[in-house]
N, C-alpha and C positions, 0 to 999 in steps of 0.2 A: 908706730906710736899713735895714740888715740888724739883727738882732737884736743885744742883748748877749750878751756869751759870756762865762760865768764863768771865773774864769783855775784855778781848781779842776777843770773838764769837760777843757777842752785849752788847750792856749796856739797862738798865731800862727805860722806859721813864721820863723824865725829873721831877726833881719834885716828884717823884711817892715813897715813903716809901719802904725801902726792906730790909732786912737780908743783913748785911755786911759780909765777911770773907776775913780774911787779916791776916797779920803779923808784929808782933812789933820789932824794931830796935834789939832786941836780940834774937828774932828767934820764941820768945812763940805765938803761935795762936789765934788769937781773935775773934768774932762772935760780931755784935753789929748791931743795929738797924741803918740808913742812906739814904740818899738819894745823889740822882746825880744831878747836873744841865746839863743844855746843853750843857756847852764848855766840860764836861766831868770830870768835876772835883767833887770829893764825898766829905758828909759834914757826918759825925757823928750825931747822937740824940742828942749830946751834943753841937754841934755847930763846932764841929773841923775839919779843915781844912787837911783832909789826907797828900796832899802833904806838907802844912807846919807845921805840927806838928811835935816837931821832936821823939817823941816817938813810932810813928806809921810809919812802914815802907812803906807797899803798900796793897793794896785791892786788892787781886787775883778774888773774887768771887764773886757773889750776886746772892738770889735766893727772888721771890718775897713772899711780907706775908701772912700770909695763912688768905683764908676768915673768916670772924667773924660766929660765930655758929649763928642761928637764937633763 
């Protein structure tokens, strides 16, 4: 699997499916499936709003998915 990649270095292309890592309002770590839009704002597989959720504190990482086996 490819590296993490701080969402501070660069972020994913727009739209593009990637490995979330981030942290929830009380400190436990979480790994989740997501993508970014343009203005930079990230959307959970489930539809949620990172910055307005209020269970989810912030996305530190993303690292892209790994290609499908042939």
């Amino acid at each position: 699997m490819s590296e993490w990649i701080s969402v501070s270095d660069r972020l994913p292309e727009p739209l593009e499916p990637v490995w979330l890592y981030g942290q929830h309002e009380n400190g436990r770590l979480f790994v989740c499936k997501g993508y970014f839009f343009r203005d930079g704002r990230c959307v959970t597989e489930h539809g949620l709003d990172v910055e307005l959720h209020p269970v989810l504190n912030h996305i530190t990482h993303w690292a892209p998915m790994p290609e499908a086996a042939p």
